[in-house]
Structures are given as structure tokens and as C-alpha cells.
PyMOL Python script that loads the backbone (N, CA, C, O; Angstrom):
from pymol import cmd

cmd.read_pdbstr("""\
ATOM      1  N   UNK A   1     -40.303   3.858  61.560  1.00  0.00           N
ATOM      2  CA  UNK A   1     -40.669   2.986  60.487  1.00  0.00           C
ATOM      3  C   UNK A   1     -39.425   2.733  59.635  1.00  0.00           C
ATOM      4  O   UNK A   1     -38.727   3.705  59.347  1.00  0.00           O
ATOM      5  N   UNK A   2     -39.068   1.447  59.183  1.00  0.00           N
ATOM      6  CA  UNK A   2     -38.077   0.651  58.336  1.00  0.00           C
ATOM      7  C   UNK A   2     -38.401  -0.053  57.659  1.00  0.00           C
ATOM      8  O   UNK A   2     -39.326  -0.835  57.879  1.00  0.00           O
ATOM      9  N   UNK A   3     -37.568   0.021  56.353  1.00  0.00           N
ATOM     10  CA  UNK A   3     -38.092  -0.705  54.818  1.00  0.00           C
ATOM     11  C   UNK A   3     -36.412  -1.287  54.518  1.00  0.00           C
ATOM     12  O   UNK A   3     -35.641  -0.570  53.879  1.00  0.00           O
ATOM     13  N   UNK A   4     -36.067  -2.344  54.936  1.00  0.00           N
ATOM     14  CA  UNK A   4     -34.688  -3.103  54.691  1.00  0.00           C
ATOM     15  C   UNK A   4     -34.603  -2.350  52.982  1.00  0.00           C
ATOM     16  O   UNK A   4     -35.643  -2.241  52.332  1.00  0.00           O
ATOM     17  N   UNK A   5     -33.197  -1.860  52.386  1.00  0.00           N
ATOM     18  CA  UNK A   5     -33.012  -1.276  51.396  1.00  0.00           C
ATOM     19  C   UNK A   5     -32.980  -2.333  50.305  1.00  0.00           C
ATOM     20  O   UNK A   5     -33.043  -2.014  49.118  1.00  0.00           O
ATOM     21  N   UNK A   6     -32.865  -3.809  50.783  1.00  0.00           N
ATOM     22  CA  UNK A   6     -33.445  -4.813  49.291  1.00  0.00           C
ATOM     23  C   UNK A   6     -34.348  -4.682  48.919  1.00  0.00           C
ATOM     24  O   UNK A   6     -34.530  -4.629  47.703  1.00  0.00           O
ATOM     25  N   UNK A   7     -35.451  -4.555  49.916  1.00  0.00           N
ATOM     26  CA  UNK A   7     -37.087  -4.868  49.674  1.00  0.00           C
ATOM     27  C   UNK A   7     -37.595  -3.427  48.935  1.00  0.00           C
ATOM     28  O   UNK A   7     -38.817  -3.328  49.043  1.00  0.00           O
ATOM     29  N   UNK A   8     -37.145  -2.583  48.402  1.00  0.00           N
ATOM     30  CA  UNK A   8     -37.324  -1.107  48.030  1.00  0.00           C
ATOM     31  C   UNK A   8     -37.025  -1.139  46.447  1.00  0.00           C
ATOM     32  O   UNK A   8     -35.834  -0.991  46.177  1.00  0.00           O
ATOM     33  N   UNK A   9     -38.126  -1.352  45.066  1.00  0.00           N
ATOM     34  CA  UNK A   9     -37.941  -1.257  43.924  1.00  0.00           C
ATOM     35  C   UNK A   9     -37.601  -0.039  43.267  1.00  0.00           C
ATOM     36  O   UNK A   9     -38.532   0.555  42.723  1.00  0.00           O
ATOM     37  N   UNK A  10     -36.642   0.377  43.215  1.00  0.00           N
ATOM     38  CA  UNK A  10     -36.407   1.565  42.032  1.00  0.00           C
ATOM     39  C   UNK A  10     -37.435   1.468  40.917  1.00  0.00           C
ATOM     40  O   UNK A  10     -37.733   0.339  40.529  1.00  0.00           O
ATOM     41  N   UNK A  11     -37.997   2.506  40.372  1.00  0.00           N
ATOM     42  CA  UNK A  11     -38.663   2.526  38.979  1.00  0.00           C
ATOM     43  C   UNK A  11     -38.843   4.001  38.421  1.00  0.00           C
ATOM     44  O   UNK A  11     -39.017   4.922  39.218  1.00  0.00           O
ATOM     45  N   UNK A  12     -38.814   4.162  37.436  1.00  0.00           N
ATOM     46  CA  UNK A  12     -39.180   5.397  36.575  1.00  0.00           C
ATOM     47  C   UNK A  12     -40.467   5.876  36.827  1.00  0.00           C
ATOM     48  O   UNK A  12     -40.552   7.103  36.778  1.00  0.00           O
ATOM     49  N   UNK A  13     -41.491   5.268  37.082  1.00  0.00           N
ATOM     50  CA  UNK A  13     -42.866   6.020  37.240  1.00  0.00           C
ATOM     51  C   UNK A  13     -43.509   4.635  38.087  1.00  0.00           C
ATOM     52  O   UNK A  13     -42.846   3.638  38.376  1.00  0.00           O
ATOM     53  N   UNK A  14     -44.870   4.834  38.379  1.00  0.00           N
ATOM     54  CA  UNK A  14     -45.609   3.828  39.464  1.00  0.00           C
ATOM     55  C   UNK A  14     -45.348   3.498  40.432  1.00  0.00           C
ATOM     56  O   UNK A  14     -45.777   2.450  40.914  1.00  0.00           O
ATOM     57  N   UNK A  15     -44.475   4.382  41.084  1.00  0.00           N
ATOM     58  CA  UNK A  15     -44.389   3.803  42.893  1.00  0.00           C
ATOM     59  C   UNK A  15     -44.933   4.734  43.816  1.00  0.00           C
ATOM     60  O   UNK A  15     -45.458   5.784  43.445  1.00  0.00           O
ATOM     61  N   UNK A  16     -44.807   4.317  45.261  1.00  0.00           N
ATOM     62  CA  UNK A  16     -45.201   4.974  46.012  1.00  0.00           C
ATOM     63  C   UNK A  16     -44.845   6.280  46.701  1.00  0.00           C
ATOM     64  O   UNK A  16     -45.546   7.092  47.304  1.00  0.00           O
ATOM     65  N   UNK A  17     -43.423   6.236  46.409  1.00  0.00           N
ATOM     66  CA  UNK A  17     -42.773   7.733  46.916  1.00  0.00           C
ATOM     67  C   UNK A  17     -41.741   8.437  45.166  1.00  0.00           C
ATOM     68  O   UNK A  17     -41.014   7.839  44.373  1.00  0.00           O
ATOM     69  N   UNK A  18     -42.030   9.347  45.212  1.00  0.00           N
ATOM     70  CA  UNK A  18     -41.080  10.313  43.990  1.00  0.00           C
ATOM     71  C   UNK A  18     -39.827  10.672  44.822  1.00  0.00           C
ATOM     72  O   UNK A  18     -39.900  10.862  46.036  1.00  0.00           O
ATOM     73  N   UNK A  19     -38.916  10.739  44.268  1.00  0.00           N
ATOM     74  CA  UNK A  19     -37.350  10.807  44.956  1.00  0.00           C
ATOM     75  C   UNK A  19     -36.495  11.710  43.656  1.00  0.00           C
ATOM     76  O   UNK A  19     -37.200  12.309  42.844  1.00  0.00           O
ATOM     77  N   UNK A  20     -35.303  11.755  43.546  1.00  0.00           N
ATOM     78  CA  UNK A  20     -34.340  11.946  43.046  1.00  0.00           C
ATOM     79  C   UNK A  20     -33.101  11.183  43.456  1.00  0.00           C
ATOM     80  O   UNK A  20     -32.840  10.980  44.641  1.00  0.00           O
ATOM     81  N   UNK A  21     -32.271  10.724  42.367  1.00  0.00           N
ATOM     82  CA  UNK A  21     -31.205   9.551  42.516  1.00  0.00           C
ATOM     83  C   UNK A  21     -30.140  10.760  43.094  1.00  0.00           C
ATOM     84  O   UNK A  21     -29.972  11.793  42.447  1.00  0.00           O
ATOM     85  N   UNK A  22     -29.523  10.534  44.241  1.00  0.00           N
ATOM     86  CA  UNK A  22     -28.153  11.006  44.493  1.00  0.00           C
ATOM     87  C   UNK A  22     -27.497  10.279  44.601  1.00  0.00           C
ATOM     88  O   UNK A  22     -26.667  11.144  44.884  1.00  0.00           O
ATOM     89  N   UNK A  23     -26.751   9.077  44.692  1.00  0.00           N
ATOM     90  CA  UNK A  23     -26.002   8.514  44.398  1.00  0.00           C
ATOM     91  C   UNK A  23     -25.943   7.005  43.449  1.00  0.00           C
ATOM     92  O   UNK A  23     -26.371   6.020  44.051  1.00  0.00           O
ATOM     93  N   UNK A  24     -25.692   6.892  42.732  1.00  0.00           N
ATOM     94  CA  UNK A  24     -26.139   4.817  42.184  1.00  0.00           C
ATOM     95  C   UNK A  24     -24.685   4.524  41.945  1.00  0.00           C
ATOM     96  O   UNK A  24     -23.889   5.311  41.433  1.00  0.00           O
ATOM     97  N   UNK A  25     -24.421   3.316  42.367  1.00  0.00           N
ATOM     98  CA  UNK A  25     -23.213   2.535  42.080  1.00  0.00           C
ATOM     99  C   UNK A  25     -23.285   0.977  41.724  1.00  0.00           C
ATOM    100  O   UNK A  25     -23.661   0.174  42.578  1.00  0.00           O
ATOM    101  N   UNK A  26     -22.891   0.548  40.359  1.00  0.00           N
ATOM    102  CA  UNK A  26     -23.808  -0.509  39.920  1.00  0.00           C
ATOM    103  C   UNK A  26     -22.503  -1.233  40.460  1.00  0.00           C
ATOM    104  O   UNK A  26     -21.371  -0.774  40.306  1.00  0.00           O
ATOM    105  N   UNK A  27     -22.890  -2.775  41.309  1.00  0.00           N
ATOM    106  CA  UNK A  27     -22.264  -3.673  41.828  1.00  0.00           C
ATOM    107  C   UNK A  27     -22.404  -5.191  41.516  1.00  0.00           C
ATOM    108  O   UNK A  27     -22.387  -6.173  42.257  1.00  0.00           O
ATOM    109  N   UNK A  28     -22.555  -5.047  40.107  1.00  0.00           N
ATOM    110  CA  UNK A  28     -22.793  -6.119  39.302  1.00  0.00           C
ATOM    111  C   UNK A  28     -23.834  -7.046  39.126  1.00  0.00           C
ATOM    112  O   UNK A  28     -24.431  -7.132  38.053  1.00  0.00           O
ATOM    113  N   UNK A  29     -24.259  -8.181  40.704  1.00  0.00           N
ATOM    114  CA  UNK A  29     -25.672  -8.245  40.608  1.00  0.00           C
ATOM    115  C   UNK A  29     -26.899  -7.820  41.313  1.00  0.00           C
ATOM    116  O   UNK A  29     -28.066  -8.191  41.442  1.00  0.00           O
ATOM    117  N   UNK A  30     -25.592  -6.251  41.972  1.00  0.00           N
ATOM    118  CA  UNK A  30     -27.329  -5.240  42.155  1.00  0.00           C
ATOM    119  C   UNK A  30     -26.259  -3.651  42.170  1.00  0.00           C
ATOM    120  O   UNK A  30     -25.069  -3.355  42.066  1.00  0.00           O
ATOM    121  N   UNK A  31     -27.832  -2.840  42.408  1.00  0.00           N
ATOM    122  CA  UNK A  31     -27.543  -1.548  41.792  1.00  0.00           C
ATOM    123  C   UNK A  31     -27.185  -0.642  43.310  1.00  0.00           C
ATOM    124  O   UNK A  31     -27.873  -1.636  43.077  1.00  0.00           O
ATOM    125  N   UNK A  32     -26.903   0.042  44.399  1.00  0.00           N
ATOM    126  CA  UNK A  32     -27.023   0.532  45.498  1.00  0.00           C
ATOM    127  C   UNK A  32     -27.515   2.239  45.152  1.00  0.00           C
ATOM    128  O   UNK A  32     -26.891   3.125  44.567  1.00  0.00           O
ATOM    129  N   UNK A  33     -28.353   2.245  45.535  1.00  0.00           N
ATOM    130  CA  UNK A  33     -29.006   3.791  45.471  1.00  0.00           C
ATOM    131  C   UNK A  33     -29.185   4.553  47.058  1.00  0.00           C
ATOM    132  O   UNK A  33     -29.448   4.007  48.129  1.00  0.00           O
ATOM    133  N   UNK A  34     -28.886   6.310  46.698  1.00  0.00           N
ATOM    134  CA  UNK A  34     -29.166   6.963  47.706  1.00  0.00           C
ATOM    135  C   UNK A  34     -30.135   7.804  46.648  1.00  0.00           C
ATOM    136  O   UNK A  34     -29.812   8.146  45.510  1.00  0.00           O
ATOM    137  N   UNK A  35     -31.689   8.104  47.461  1.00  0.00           N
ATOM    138  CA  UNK A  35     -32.568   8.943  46.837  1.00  0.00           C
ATOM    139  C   UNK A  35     -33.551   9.773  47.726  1.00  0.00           C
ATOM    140  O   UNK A  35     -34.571   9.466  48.344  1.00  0.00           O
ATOM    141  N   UNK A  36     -32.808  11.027  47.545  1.00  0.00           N
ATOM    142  CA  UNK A  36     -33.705  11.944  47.777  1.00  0.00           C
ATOM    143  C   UNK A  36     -34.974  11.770  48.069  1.00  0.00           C
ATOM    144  O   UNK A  36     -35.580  11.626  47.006  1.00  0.00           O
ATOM    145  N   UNK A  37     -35.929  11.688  49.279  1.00  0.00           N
ATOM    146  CA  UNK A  37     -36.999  11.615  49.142  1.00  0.00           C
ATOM    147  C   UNK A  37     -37.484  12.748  50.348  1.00  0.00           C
ATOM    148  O   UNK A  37     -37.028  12.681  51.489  1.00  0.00           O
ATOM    149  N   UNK A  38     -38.460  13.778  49.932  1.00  0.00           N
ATOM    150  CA  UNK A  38     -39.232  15.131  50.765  1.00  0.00           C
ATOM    151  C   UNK A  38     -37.810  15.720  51.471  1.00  0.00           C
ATOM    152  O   UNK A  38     -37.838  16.677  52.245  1.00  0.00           O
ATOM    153  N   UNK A  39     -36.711  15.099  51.142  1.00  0.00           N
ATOM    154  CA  UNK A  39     -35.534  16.155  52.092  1.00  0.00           C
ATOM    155  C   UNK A  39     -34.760  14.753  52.653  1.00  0.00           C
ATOM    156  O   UNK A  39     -33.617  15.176  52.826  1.00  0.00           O
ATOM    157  N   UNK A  40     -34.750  13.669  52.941  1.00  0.00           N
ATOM    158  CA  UNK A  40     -34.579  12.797  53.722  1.00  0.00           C
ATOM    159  C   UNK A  40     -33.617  11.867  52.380  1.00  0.00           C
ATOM    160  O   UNK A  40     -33.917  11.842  51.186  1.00  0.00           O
ATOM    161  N   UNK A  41     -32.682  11.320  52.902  1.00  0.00           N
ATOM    162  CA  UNK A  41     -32.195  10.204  51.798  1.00  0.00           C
ATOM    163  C   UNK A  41     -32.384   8.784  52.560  1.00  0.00           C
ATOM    164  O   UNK A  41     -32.089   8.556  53.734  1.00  0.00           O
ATOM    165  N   UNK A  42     -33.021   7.759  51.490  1.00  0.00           N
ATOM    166  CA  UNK A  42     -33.118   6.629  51.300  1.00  0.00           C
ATOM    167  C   UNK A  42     -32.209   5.665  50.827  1.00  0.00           C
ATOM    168  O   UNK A  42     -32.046   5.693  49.608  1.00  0.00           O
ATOM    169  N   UNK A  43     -31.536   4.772  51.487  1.00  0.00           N
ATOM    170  CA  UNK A  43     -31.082   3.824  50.558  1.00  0.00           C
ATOM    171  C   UNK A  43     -32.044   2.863  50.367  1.00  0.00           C
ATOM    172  O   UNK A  43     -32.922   2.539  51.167  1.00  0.00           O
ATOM    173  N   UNK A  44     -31.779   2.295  48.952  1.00  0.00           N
ATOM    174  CA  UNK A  44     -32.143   1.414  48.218  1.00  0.00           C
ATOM    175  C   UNK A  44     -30.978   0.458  47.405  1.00  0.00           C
ATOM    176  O   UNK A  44     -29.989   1.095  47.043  1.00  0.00           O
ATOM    177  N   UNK A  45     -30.988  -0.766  47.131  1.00  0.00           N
ATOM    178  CA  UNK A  45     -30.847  -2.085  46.994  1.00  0.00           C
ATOM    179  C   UNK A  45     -31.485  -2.723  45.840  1.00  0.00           C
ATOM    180  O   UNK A  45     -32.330  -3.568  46.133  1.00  0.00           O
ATOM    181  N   UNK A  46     -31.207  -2.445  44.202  1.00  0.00           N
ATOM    182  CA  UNK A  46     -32.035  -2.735  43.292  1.00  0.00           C
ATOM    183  C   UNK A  46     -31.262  -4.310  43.325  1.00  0.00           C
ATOM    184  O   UNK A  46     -30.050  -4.437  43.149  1.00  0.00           O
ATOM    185  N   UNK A  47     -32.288  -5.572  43.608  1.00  0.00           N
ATOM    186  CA  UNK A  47     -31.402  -7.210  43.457  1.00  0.00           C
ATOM    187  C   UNK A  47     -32.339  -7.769  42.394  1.00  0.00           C
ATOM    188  O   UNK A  47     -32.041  -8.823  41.831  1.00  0.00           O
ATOM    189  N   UNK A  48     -33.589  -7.036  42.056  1.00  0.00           N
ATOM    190  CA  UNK A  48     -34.236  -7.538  40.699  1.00  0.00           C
ATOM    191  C   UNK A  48     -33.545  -8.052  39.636  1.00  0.00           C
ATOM    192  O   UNK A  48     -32.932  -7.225  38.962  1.00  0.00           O
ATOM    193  N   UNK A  49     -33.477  -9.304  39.281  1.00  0.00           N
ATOM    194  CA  UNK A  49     -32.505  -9.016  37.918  1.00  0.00           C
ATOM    195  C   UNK A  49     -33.321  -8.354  36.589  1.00  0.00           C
ATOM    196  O   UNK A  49     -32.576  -8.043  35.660  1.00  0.00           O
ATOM    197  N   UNK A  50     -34.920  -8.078  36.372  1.00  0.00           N
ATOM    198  CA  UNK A  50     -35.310  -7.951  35.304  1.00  0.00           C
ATOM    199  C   UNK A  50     -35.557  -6.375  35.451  1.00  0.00           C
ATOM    200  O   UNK A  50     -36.011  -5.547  34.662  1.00  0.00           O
ATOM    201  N   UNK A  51     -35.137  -6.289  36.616  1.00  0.00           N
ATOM    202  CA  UNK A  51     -34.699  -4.510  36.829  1.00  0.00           C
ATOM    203  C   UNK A  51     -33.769  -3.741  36.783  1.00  0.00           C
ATOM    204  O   UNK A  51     -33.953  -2.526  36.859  1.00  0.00           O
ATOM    205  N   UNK A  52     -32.379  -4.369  36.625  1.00  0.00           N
ATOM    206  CA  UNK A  52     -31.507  -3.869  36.814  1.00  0.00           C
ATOM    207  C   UNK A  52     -31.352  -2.642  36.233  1.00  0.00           C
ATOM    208  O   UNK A  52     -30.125  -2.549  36.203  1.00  0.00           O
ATOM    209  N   UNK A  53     -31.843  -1.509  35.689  1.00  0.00           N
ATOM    210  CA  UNK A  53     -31.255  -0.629  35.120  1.00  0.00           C
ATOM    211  C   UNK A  53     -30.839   0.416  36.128  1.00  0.00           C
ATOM    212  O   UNK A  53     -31.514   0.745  37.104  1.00  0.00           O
ATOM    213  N   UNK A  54     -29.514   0.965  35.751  1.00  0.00           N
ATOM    214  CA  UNK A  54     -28.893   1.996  36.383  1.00  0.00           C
ATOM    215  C   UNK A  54     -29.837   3.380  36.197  1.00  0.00           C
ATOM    216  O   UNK A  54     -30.225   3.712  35.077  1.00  0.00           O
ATOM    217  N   UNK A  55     -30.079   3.946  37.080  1.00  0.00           N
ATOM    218  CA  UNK A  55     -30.756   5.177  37.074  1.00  0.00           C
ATOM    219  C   UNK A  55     -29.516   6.703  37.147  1.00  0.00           C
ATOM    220  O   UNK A  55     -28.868   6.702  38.194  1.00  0.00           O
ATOM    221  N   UNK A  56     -29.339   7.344  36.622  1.00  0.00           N
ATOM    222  CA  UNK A  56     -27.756   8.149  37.012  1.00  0.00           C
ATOM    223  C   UNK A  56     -28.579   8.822  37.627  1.00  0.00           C
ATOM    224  O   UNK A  56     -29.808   8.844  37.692  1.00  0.00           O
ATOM    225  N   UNK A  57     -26.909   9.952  38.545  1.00  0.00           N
ATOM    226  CA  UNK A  57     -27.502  10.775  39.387  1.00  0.00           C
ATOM    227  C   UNK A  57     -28.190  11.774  38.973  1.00  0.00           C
ATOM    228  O   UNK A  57     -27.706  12.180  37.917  1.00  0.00           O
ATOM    229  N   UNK A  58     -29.263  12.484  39.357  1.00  0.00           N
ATOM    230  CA  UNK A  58     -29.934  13.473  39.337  1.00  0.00           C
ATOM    231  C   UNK A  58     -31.578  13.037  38.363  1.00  0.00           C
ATOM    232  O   UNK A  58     -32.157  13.702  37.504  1.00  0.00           O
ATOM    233  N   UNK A  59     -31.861  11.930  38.843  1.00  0.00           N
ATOM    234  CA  UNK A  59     -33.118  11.634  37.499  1.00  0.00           C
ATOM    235  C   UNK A  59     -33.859  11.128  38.397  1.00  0.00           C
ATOM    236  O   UNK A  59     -33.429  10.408  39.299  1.00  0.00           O
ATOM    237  N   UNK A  60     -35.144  11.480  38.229  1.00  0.00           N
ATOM    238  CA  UNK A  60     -36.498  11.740  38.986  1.00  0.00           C
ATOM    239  C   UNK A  60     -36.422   9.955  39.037  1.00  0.00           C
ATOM    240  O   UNK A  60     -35.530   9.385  38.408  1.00  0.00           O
ATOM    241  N   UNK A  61     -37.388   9.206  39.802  1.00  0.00           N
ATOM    242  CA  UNK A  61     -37.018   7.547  39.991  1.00  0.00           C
ATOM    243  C   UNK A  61     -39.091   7.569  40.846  1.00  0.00           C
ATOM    244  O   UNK A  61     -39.828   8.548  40.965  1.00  0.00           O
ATOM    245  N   UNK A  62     -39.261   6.670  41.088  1.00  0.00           N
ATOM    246  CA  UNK A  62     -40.381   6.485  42.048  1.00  0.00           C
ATOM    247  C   UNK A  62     -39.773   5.374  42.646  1.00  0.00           C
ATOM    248  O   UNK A  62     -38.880   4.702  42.129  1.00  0.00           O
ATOM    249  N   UNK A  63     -40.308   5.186  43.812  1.00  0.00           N
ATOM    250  CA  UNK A  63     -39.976   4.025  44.889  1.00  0.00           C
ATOM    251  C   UNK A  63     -41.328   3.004  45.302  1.00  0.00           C
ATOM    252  O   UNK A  63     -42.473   3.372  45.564  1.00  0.00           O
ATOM    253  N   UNK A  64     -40.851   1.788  45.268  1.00  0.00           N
ATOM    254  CA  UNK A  64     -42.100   1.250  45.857  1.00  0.00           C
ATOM    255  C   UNK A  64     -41.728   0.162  46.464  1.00  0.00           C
ATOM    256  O   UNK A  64     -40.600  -0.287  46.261  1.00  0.00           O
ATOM    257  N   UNK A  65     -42.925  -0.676  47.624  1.00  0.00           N
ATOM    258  CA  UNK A  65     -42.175  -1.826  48.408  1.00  0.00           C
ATOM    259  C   UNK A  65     -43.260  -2.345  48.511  1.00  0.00           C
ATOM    260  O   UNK A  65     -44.161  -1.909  47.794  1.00  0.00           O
ATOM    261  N   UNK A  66     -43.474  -3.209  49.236  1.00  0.00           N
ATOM    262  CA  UNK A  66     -44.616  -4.157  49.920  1.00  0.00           C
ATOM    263  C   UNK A  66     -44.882  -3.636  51.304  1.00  0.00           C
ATOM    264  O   UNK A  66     -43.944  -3.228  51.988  1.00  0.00           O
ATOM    265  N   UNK A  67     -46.244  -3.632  51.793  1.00  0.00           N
ATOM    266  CA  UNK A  67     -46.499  -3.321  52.779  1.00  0.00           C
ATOM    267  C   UNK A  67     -46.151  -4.038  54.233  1.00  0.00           C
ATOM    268  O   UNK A  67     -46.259  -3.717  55.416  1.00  0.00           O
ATOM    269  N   UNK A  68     -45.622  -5.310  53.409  1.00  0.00           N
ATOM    270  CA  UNK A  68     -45.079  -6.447  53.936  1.00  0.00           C
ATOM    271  C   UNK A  68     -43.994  -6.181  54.835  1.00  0.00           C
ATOM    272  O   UNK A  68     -43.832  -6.660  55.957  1.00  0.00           O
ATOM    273  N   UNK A  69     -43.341  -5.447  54.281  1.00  0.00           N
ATOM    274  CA  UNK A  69     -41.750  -5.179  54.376  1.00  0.00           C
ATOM    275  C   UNK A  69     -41.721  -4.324  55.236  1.00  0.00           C
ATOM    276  O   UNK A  69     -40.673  -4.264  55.879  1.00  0.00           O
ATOM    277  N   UNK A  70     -43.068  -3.136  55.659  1.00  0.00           N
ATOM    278  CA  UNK A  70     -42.637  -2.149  56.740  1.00  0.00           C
ATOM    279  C   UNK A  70     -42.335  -2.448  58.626  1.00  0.00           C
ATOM    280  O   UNK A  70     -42.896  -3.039  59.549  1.00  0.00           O
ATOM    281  N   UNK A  71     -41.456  -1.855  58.469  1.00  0.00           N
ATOM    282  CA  UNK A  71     -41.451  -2.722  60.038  1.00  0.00           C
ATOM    283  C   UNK A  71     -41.623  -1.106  61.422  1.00  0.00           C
ATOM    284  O   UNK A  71     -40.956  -0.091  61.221  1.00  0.00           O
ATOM    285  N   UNK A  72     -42.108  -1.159  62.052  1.00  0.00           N
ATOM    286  CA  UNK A  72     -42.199  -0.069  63.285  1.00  0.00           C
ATOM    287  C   UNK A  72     -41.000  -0.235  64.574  1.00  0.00           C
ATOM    288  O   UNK A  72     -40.568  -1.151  65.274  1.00  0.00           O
ATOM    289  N   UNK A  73     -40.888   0.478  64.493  1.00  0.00           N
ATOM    290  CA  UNK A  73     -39.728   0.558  65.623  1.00  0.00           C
ATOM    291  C   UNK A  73     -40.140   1.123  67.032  1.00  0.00           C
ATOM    292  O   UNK A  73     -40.980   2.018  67.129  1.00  0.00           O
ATOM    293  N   UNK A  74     -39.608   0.649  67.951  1.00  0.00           N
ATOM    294  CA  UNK A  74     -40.974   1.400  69.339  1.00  0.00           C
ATOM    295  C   UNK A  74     -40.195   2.482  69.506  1.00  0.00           C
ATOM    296  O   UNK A  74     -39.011   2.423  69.175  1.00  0.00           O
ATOM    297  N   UNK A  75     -40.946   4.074  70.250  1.00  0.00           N
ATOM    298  CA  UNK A  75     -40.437   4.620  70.217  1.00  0.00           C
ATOM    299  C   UNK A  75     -39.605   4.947  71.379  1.00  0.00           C
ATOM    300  O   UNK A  75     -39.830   4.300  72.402  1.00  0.00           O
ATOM    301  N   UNK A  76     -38.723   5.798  71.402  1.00  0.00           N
ATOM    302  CA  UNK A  76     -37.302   5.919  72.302  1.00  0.00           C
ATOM    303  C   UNK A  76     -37.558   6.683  73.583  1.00  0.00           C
ATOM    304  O   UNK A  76     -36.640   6.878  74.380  1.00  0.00           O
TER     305      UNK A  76
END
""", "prot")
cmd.dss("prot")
cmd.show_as("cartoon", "prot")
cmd.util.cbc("prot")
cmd.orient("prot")
């Protein structure tokens, strides 16, 4: 299973997975995140502009996407 790292909203509370920020690097008109999620890191792609806020490292975040966006991969 794959969630392209644009389609993946950073937020402080209301999403679907709880994470921790390990890495954010703000790139002017978006944010690039690596986050901790059950052991596994995620990138994420904040391109919201009415989202932009930088999350620093080590601060609890929730994740959320559209169901739209999940894609399956066959297996190997």
C-alpha cells in the first residue's frame, strides 16, 4: 500500500495515523516531513498553502489523506 507524500496532510490533532516529526525542512512553497509512524518512517509533502506550518522535530503531528489516494501494489 502507497500514499504519494503530497497527498498526506500534516496536522496537530484529527488525522488518521499519530506519528512523531523526525525530520521537517521548510522549502518555501512546501514543508518535506519524515514521521515516525508505529516504528516505520513516512514521508510527507505539506503543498497546502493554508497549512503551511512547520512542525519541528520531535512534536507529536497526526496524519491524514483521502482514501482516494491509497494505491495497492501487487504482491512480489
Amino acid at each position: 500500500m502507497i500514499v504519494r507524500p503530497e497527498m498526506i496532510r500534516v496536522r496537530q490533532t484529527g488525522g488518521h495515523l499519530r506519528g512523531i516529526v523526525r525530520r521537517a525542512a521548510y522549502l518555501g512553497d512546501s514543508i518535506d516531513y519524515d514521521i515516525e509512524v508505529n516504528g516505520q518512517v513516512l514521508t510527507a509533502v505539506e503543498t497546502d498553502p493554508s497549512h503551511l506550518r512547520l512542525y519541528p522535530e520531535g512534536s507529536e503531528v497526526t496524519l491524514t489523506f483521502s482514501e482516494d489516494c491509497i494505491h495497492i501494489l501487487p504482491a512480489e
